[in-house]
TIPA-849117 format. One line per 8 residues: number of its first residue (from 0); for each residue x negated, y, z of C-alpha. Coordinates in nm, 2 decimals, m for minus. Each point is the difference from the previous one (the first is absolute). Layout:
<rs>
NUM = X Y Z; ...
</rs>
This chain:
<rs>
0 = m3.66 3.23 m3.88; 0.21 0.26 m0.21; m0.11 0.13 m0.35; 0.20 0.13 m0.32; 0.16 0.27 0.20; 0.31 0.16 m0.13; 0.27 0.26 0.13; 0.32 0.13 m0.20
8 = 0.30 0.23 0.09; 0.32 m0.07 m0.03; 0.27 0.25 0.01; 0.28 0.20 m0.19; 0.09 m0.25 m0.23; m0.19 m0.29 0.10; m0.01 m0.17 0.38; m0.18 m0.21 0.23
16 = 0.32 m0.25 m0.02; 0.14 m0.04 m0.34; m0.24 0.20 m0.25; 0.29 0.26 m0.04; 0.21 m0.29 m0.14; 0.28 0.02 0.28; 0.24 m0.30 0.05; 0.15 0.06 m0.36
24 = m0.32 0.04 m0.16; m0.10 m0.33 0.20; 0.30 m0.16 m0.10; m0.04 0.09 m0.39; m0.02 m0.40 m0.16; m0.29 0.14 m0.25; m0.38 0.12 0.16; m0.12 0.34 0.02
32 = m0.19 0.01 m0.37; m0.30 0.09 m0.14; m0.10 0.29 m0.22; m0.25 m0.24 m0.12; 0.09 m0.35 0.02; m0.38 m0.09 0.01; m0.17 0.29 0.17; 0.27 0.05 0.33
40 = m0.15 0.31 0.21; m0.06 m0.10 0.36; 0.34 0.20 0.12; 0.22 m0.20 m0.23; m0.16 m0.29 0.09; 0.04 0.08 0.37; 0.39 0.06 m0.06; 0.08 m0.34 m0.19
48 = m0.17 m0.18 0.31; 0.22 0.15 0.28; 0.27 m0.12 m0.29; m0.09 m0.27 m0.02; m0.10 m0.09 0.37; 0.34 0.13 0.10; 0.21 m0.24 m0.26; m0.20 m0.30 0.14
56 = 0.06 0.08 0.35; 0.35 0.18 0.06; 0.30 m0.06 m0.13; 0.14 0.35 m0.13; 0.30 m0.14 m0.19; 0.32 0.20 0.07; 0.21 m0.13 0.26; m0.33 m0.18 0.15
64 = m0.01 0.25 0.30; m0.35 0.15 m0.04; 0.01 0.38 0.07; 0.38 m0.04 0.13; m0.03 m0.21 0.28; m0.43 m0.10 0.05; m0.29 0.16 m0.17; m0.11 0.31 m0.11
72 = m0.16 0.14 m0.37; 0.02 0.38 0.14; m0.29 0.16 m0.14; m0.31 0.02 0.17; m0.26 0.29 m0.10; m0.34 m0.09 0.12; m0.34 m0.08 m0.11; m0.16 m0.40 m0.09
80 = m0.37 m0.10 0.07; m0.13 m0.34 m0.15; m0.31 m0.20 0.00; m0.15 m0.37 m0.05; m0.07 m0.09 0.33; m0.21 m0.35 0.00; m0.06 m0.24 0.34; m0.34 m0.11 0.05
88 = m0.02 m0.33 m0.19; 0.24 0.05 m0.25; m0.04 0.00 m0.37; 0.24 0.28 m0.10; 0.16 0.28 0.09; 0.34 0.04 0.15; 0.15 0.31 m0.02; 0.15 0.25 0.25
96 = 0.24 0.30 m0.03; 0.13 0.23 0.26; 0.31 0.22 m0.05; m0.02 0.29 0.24; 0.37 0.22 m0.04; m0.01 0.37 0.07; 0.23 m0.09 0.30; m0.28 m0.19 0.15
104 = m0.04 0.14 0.39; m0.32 m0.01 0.12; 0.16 0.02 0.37; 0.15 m0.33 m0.05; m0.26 m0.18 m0.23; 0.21 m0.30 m0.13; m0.16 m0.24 m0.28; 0.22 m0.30 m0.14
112 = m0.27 m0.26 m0.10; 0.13 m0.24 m0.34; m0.13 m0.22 m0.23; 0.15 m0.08 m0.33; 0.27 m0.27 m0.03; m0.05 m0.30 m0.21; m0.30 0.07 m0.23; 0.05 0.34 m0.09
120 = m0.22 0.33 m0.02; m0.02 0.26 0.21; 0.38 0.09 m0.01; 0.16 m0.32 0.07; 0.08 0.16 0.38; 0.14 0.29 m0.12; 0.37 m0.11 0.05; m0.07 m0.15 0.34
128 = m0.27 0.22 0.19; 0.06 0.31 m0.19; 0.38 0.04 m0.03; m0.04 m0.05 0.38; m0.32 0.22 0.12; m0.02 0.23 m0.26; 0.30 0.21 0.08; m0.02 m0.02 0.34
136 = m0.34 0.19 0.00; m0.23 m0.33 0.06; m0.28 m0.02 m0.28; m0.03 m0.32 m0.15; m0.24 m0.22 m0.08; m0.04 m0.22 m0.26; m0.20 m0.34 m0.10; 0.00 m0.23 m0.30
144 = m0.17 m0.26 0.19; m0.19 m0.11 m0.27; 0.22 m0.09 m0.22; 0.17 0.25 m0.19; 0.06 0.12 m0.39; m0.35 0.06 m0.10; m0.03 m0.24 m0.27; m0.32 m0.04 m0.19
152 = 0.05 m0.08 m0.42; m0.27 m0.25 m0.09; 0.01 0.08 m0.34; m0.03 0.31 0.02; m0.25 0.04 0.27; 0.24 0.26 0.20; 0.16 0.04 0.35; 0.17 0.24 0.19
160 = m0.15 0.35 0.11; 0.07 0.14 0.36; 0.27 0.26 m0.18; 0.16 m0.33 m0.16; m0.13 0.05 m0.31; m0.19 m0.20 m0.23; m0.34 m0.03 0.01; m0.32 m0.21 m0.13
168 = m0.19 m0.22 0.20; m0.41 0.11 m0.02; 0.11 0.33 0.00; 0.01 0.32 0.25; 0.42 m0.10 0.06; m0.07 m0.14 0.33; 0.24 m0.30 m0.09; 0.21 m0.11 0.29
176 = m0.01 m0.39 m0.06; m0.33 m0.13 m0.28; 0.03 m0.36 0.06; m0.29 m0.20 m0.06; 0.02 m0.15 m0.34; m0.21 0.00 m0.29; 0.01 0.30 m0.24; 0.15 m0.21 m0.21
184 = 0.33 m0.12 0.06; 0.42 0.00 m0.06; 0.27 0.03 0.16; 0.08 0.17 0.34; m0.18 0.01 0.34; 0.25 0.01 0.33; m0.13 0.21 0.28; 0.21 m0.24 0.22
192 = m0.14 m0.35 m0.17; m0.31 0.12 m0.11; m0.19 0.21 0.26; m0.21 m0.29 0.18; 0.09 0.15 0.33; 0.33 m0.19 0.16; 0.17 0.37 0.05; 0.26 m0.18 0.18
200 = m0.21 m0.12 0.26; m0.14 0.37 0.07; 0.36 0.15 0.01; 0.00 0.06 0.36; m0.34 0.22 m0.06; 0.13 0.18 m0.32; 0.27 0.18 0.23; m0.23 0.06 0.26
208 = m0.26 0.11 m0.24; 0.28 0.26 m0.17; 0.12 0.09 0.34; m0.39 0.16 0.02; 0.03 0.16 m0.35; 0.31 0.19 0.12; m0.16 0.10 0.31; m0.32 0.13 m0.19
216 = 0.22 0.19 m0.25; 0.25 0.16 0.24; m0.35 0.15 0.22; m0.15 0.11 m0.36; 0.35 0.11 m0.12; 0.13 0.17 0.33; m0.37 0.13 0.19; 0.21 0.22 0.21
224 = 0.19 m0.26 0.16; m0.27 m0.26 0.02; m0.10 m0.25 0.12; 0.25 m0.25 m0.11; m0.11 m0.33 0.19; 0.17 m0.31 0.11; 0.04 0.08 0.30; 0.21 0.33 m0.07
232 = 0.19 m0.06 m0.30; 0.31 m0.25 0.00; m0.06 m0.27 m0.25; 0.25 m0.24 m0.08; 0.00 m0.27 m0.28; 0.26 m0.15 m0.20; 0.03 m0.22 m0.28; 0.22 m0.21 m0.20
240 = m0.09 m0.37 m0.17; m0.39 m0.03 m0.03; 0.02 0.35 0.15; 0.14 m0.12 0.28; m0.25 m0.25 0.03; m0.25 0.20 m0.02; 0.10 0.23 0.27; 0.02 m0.27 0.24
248 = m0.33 m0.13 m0.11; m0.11 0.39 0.12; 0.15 m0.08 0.35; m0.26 m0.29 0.08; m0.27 0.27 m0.02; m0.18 0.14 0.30; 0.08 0.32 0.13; 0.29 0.20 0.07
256 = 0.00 0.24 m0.31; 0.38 m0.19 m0.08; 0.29 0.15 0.19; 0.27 m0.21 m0.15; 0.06 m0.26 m0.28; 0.29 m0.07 m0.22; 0.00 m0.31 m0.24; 0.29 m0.04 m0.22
264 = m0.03 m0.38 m0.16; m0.34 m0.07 0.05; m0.24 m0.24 m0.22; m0.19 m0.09 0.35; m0.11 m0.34 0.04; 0.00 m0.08 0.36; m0.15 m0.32 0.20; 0.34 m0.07 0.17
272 = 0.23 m0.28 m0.07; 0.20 0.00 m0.37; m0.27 0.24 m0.12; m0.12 0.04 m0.38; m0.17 0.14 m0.20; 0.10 0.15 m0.33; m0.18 m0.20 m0.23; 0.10 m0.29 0.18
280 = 0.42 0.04 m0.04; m0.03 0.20 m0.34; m0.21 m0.27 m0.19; 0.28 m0.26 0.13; 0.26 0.27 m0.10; m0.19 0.04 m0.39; 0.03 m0.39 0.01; 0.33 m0.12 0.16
288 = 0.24 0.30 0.07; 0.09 m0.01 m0.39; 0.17 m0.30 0.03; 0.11 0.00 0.37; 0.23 0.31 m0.11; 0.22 m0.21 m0.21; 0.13 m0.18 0.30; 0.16 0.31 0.13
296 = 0.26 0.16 m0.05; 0.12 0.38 0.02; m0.35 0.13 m0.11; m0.03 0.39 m0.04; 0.04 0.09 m0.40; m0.21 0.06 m0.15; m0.25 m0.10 m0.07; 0.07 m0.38 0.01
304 = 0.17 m0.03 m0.36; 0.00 m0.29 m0.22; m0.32 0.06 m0.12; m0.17 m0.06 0.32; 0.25 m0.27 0.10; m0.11 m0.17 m0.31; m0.36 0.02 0.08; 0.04 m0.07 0.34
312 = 0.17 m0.36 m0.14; m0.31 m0.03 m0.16; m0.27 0.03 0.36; 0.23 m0.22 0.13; m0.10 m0.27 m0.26; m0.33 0.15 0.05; m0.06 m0.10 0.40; 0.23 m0.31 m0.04
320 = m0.28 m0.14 m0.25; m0.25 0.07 0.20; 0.16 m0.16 0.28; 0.05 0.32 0.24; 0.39 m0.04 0.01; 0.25 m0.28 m0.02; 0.33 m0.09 m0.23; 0.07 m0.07 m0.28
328 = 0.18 0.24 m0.14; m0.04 0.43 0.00; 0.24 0.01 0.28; m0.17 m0.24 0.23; m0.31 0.15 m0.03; 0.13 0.37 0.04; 0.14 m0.17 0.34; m0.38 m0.16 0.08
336 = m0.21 0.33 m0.10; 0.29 0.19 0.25; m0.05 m0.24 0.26; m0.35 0.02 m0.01; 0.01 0.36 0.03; 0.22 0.01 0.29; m0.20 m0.28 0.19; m0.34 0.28 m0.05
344 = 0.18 0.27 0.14; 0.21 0.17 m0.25; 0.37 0.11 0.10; 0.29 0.02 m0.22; m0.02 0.43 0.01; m0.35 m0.02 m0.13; 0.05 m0.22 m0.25; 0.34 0.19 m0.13
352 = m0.24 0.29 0.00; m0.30 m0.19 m0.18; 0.19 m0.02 m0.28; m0.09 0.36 m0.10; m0.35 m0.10 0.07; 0.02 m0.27 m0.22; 0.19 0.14 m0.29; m0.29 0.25 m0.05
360 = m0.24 m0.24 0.06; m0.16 0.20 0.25; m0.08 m0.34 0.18; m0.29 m0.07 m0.27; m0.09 0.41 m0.01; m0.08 m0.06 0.36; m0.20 m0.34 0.01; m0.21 0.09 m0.30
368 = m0.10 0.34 0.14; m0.07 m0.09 0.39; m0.20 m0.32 m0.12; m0.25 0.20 m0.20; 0.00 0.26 0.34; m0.01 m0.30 0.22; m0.29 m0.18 m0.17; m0.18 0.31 m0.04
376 = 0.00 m0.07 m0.39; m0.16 0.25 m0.25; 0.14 0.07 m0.33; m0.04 m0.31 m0.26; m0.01 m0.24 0.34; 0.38 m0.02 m0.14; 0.13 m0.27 0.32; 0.22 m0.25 m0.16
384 = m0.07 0.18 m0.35; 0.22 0.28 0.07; m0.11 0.41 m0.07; 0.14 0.31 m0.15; 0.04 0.12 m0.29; 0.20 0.27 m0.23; 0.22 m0.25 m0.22; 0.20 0.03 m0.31
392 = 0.32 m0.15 m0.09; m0.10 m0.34 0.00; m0.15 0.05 0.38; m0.40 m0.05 m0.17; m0.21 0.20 0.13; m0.12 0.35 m0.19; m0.18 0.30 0.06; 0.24 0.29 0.23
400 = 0.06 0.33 m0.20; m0.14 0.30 0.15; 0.37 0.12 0.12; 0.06 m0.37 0.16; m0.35 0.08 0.20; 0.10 0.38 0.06; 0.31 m0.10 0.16; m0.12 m0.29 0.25
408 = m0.10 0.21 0.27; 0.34 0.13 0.04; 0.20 m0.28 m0.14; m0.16 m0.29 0.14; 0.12 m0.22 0.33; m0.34 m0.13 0.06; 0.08 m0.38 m0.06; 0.07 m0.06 m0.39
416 = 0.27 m0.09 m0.22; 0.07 0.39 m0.02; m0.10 0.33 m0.18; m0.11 m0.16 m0.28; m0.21 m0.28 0.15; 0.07 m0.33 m0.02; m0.11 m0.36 0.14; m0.21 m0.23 m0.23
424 = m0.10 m0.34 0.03; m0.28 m0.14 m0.13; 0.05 m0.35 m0.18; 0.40 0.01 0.17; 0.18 m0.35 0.00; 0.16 m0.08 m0.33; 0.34 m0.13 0.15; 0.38 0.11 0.03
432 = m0.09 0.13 0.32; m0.28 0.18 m0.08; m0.06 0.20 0.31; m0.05 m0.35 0.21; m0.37 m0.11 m0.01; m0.08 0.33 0.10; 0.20 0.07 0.28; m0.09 m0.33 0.09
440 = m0.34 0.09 0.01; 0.05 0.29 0.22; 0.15 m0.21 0.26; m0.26 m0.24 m0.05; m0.20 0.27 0.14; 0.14 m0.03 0.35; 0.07 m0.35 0.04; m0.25 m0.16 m0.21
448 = m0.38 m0.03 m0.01; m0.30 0.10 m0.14; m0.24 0.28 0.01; 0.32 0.25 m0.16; 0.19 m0.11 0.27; m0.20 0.04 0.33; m0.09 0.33 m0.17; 0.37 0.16 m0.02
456 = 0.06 m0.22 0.36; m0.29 0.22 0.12; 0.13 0.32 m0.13; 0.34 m0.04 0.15; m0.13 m0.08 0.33; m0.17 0.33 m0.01; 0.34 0.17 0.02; 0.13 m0.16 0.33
464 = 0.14 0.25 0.25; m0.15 0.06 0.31; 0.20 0.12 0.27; 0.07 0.38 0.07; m0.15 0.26 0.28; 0.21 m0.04 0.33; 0.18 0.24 0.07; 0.08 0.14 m0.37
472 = 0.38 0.07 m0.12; 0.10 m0.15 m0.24; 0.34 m0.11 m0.23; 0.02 m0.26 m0.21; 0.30 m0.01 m0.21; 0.08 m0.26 m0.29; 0.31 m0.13 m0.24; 0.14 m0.32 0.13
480 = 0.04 m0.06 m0.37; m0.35 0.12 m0.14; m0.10 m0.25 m0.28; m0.35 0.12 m0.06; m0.07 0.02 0.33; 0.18 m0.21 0.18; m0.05 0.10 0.42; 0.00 m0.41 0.10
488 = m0.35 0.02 m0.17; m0.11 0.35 0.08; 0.13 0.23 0.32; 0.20 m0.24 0.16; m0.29 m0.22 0.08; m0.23 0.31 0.06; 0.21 0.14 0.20; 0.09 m0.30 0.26
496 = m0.40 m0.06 m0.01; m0.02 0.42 0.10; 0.24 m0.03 0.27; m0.18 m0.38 0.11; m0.31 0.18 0.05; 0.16 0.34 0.21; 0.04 0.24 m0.29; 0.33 0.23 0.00
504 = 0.10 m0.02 m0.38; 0.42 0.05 m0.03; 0.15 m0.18 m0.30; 0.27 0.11 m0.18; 0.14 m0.27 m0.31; 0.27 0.14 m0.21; 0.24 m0.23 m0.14; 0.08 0.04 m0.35
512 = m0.34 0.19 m0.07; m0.24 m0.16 m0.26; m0.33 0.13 m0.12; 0.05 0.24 m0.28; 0.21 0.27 0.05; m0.04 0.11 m0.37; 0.17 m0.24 m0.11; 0.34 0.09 0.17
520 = 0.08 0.19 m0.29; 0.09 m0.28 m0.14; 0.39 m0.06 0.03; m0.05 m0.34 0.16; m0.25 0.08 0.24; 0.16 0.30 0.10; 0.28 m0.16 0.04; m0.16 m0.25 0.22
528 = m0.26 0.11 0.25; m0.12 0.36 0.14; m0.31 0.21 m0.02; m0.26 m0.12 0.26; m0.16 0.42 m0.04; 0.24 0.13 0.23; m0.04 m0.21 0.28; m0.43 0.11 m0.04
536 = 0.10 0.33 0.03; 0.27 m0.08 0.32; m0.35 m0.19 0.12; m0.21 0.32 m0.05; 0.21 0.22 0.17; 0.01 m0.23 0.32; m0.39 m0.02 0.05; 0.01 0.37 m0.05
544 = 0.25 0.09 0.25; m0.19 m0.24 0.23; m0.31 0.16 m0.08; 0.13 0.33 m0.01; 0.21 m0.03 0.36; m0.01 m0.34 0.16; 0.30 m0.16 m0.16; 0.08 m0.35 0.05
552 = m0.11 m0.21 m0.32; 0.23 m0.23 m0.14; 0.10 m0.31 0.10; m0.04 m0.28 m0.22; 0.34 m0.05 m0.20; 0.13 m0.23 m0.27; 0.19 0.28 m0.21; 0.33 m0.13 m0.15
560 = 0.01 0.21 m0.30; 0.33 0.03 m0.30; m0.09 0.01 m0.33; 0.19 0.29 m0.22; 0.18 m0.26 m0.19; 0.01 0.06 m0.38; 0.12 0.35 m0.17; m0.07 0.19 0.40
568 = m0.25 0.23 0.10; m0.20 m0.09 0.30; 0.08 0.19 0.34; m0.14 0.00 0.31; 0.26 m0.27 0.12; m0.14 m0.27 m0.25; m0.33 0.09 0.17; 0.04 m0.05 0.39
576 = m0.31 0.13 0.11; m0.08 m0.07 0.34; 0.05 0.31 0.21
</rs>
């Protein structure tokens, strides 16, 4: 079940928590570096991660409240033990890593479960399930759920070693993700597309599966205070995003080894009512949202400038040929696409958000990678033409350098455009709107037919929710204005079909909270809505102290937050955390 075993220390000046980087060194706008750009030693690698991981996640900007009034980077000595772990059917690997501090106490035997948001490796909880557990004493544990950095170069015949390093396929480097493809081949297998294996319908069993891992490594790591079991160790699991999902995909399995769950904006497709599933809302997002956006006014800046105004002009001529919206003229047909997204579901907060979304084009990043994960696709399989690639200035595809391949592992989000990987389409439409018969395509993939179709269809339906253990706690908490997310397709209907069916999950929805607290650095955003971390923590804290002594859990509550305004630091007024 476990193999490549590993174990580190971390102390003096390095930490469980922030690699010895503390919240300036976390804040620095430039990554920890390399002696050697192309040969980065496990350690440095290890640090730009948790850099990395953090800057996705958190939002450390000055005056955004983290370490003044949420959140902690105090530094954590302790000791890491990693592993693949693989579930019985499944292709590849995922991998697992538990954090034990030296403040760990065997008398209370507390272990926060996580998996990593989005796509990322085996850090992307470090902001959310470490800055919690990790000074408190708790160990963590970590998944990647089977996505993750560990990007395999075609053309070079390499992938990722168990230290993060690079290493060749064929060889004794006990790769972390070898896809199967031909010897022969270019361009740039995704863990996350390319494994085969549907991770996201095994989510719930990659945090139950690291859950075991932690257990087995605290009894091999602490034999004088074992056995650590289920039944006498706390375990609680938390999660943002796909994390989120994921932990509530762990609360359907049998068993009481969970104590408590707590899902911050969870990807969870439900059966009830209004429910959706990702690749449903973001291929109509990719498509329509573009020109939608133009109808509205007051959108968050940036990043809808001209220059995606412009090309947003452009899909609306796009879907008005092809008969999807009505008018005549750009303005008209902004007004159809936005009233076709509102009659599917879409409020005006999500939208306002989306536009972040879709100035990055993360839309397309999505539906290209979860179709190839959906459809089980292997590499070359390329659905709708698309794959990944290194490119050069004129986006072609090329051949990565061996410092673009060192620094994936810790760079990388999991889902390309990003460290150095790009998107490439095979044979792309030659047309002002060039990105349209793709995305097209992809949507074709869940409303059309055809063998493609039914296949992606089937993978989808792999993911849907089942409903959690009775009895469990459990918070839900999501941004009334979360634009990736949005909770009319994901926890609001799961939980109304939890609570249908006798299950005791409190829901907390934050107004003025979108998906990517990251991003509040930026002026506008900052300016606009407040960090959905805090309220997490605030979520933590009250399953503990109803673990811990029998406190009440929280109502349910519709949290009527103020944004900071522009040029203010956030306090804990702005925040209004239920108490």
């Amino acid at each position: 079940m476990f193999t490549s075993p590993r174990s580190s220390e971390h102390r003096d000046r390095d930490d469980l928590l922030t690699a010895g980087l503390g919240l300036d060194g976390l804040r620095a706008m430039t990554p920890p570096a390399f002696a050697d750009a192309a040969n980065p030693t496990p350690a440095e690698l290890r640090r730009r991660a948790i850099w990395s991981n953090w800057r996705g996640i958190a939002d450390l900007a000055p005056g955004g409240g983290y370490g003044d009034w949420y959140g902690s980077v105090a530094a954590v000595p302790g000791r890491e033990f990693s592993a693949y772990a693989r579930l019985p059917g499944a292709a590849q690997p995922h991998r697992v890593l538990l954090q034990l501090p030296d403040s760990f106490d065997a008398k209370q035997r507390c272990l926060i479960v996580t998996a990593s948001s989005g796509s990322r490796g085996i850090y992307g909880s470090i902001a959310v399930a470490g800055a919690w557990g990790l000074p408190k004493g708790c160990a963590v544990v970590h998944t990647d759920k089977g996505t993750g950095t560990d990007y395999f170069d075609l053309d070079a015949g390499t992938g990722v070693r168990a230290d993060g390093t690079q290493g060749a396929a064929g060889a004794s480097d006990d790769l972390a993700f070898v896809p199967d493809a031909p010897a022969t081949g270019n361009g740039v297998a995704i863990k996350h597309a390319h494994s085969k294996d549907n991770p996201e319908a095994d989510w719930g069993r990659h945090v139950r599966q690291a859950a075991e891992f932690a257990l087995k490594m605290l009894n091999e790591a602490l034999p004088q205070s074992a056995p650590f079991t289920f039944e006498n160790t706390r375990v609680i699991a938390v999660g943002i995003s796909n994390s989120g999902g994921a932990v509530l995909r762990a609360a359907e399995l049998e068993g009481d080894w969970l104590d408590a769950v707590v899902a911050g904006e969870p990807n969870i497709y439900a059966p009830g009512e209004g429910a959706r599933s990702i690749y449903d809302y973001t291929t109509e997002a990719a498509l329509v949202m573009p020109c939608a956006l133009l109808h509205m006014k007051g959108l968050p800046q940036p990043p809808l400038t001209a220059q995606v105004q412009a090309m947003a002009s452009v899909r609306c001529a796009s879907l008005s040929k092809a008969g999807l919206l009505e008018g005549a003229d750009t303005a008209m047909q902004a007004a159809s696409a936005y009233a076709q997204l509102r009659s599917k579901g879409w409020t005006d907060e999500a939208l306002k958000a989306g536009a972040l979304t879709t100035g990055f084009d993360a839309w397309r990043a999505v539906a290209v990678t979860y179709a190839s994960a959906y459809g089980r696709y292997g590499v070359g399989e390329r659905p709708c033409g698309f794959g990944f690639a290194a490119q050069d200035a004129k986006l072609s595809p090329r051949a990565a350098t061996a410092a673009e391949r060192a620094a994936w592992w810790s760079d990388a989000s999991g889902i390309p455009p990003g460290a150095g990987v790009g998107i490439v389409e095979k044979n792309p439409e030659i047309a002002a709107d060039i990105a349209y018969g793709g995305l097209r395509c992809l949507r074709s993939l869940w409303d059309g037919q055809g063998a493609d179709a039914e296949r992606v269809r089937k993978g989808v339906a792999e993911t849907r929710a089942s409903l959690p253990r009775k009895g469990l706690p459990m918070i839900v908490i999501h941004g009334v204005d979360d634009g990736l997310i949005p909770q009319a397709f994901s926890s609001k209907p799961y939980v109304a079909w939890a609570k249908a069916n006798g299950r005791d999950v409190r829901y907390w929805q934050v107004r003025n909270a979108q998906h990517f607290d990251a991003f509040l650095g930026l002026p506008d955003y900052g300016a606009r809505y407040v960090p959905m971390l805090p309220y997490v923590y605030n979520a933590l804290d009250r399953v503990w102290a109803h673990l811990e002594n029998g406190a009440a859990l929280p109502a349910d509550a519709e949290i009527a937050t103020t944004p900071r305004s522009a040029g203010k630091a956030l306090s804990k007024e702005n925040l209004a955390i239920p108490r």
